[in-house]
C-alpha positions as CSV (number, residue, x, y, z in Angstrom):
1,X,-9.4,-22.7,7.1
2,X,-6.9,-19.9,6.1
3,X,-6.2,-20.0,2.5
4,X,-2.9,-18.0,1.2
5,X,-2.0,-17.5,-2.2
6,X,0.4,-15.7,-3.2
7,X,0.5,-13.5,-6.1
8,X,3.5,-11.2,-6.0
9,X,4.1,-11.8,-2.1
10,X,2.6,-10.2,1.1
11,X,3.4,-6.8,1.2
12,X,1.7,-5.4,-1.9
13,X,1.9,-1.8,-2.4
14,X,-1.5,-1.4,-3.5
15,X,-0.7,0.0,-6.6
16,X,1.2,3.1,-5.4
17,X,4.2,3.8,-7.7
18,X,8.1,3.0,-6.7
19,X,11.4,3.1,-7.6
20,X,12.3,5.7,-10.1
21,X,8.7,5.8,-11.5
22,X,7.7,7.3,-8.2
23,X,8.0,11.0,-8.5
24,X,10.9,12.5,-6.7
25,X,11.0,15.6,-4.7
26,X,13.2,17.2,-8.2
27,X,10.0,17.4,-10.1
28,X,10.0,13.8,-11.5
29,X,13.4,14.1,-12.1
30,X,14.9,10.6,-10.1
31,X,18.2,9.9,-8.6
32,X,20.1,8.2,-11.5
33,X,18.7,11.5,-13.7
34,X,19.4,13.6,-11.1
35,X,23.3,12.3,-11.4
36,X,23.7,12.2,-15.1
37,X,22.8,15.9,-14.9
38,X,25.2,16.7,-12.6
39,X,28.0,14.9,-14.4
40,X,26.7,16.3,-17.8
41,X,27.5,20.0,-15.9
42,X,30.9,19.3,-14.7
43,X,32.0,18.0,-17.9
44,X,30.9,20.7,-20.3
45,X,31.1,23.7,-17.3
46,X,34.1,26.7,-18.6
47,X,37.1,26.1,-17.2
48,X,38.0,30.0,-17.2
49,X,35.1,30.0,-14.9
50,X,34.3,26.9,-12.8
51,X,31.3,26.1,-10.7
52,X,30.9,27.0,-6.6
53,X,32.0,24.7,-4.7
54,X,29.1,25.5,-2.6
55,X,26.8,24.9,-5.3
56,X,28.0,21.8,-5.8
57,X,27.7,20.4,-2.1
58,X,24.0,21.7,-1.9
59,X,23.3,19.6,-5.4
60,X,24.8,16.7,-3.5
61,X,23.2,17.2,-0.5
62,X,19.7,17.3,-2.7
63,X,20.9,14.0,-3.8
64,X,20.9,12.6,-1.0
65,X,18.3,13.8,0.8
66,X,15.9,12.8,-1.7
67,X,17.6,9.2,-2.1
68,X,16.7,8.8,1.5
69,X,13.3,10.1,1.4
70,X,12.6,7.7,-1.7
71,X,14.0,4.9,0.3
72,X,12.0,5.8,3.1
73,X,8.6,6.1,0.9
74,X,9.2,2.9,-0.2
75,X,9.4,1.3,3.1
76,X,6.3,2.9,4.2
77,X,5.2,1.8,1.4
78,X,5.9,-1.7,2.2
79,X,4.8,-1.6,5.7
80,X,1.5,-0.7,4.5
81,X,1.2,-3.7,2.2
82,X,2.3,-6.0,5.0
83,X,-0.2,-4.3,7.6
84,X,-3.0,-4.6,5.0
85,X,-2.2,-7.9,4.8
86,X,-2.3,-9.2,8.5
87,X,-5.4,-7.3,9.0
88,X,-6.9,-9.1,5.3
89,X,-5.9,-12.8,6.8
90,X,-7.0,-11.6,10.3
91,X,-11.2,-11.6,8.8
92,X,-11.0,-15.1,7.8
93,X,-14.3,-16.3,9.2
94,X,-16.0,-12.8,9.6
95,X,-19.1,-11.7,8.6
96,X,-18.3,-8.7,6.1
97,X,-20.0,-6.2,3.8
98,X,-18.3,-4.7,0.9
99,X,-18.5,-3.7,-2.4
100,X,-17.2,-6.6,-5.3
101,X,-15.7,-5.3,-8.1
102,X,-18.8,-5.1,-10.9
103,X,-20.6,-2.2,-8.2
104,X,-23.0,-4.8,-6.3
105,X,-22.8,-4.6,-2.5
106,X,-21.9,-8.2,-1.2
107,X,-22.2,-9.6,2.5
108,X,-20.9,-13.0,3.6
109,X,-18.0,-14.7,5.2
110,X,-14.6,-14.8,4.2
111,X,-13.7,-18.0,3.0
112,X,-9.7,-17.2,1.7
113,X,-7.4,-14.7,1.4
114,X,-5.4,-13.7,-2.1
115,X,-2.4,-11.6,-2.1
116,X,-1.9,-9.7,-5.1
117,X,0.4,-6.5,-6.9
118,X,-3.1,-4.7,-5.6
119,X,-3.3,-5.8,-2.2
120,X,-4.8,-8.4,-1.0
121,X,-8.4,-9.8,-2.2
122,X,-10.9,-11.5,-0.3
123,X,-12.8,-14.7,-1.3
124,X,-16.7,-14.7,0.0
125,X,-18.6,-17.6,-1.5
126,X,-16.8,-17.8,-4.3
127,X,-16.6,-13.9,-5.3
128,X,-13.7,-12.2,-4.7
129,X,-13.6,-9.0,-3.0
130,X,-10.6,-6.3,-2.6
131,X,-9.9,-5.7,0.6
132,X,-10.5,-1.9,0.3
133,X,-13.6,-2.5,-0.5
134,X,-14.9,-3.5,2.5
135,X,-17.5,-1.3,4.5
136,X,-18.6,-3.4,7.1
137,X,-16.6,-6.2,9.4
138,X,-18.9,-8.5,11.6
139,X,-17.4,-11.1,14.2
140,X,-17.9,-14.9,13.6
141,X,-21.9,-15.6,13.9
142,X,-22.0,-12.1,15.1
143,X,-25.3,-11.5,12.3
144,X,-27.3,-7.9,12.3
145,X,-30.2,-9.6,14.0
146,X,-29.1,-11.0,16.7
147,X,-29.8,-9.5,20.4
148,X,-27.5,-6.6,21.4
149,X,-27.4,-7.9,24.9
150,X,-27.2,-11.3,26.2
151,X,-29.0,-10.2,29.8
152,X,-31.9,-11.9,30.5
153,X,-35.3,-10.1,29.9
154,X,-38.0,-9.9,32.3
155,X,-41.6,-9.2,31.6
156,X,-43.4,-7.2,34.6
């Protein structure tokens, strides 16, 4: 049975940064900075001796190049979360191995998905697992001992 619960939604960003706290291509400087500066120049710029035009249409042409680039990280950004979690719900009932949160190295199958902020976490027997974390993904009752081939073998 396929358990979700959500935390924050599917789509986690995984704890990559967004919005305005994302660095911008201006240094860190983002768009609503990046407009107050630009105001603050027209306003206190000589009038004997006004700005270039041309200046001005490259700074807004900045501007909105890096609004789009910001809005296009952050779409990536959420296309990642929601790929991470199809493929998290998708090992329900696998056999994985993977590394749980306190260092130990943990094998089992997954029980339940969570989603969380981080991504999404991993339930196997009861300890939960992020799904980064995971090294190893078997198929249902596919264990490490079984027979590689299902041909019959003859002895001669």
């Amino acid at each position: 049975m396929t358990t979700i619960t959500s935390g924050m939604g599917i789509g986690g960003t995984g704890g990559l940064p967004t919005g305005d706290g994302a660095l911008s291509a201006l240094g860190g400087l983002g768009s609503d900075g990046f407009l107050k500066l630009m105001v603050a120049q027209l306003q206190y710029q000589n009038p004997m001796a006004p700005s270039d035009p041309s200046a001005m249409m490259s700074q807004t042409s900045q501007l909105a190049q890096l609004d789009a680039v910001q809005k296009l990280a952050t779409l990536q950004r959420q296309q990642l979360g929601l790929q991470n979690a199809v493929a998290a719900a998708g090992l329900v009932g696998n056999h994985i191995s993977a590394l749980a949160t306190d260092g130990s190295q943990v094998q089992g199958v997954v029980d339940a998905v969570r989603y969380t902020e981080m991504g999404p976490v991993l339930d196997i027997g009861g300890q939960e697992v992020p799904f980064d974390h995971v090294s190893e993904i078997r198929g249902p009752g596919d264990l490490a001992d079984a027979p590689t081939s299902t041909a019959p073998t003859t002895d001669a």
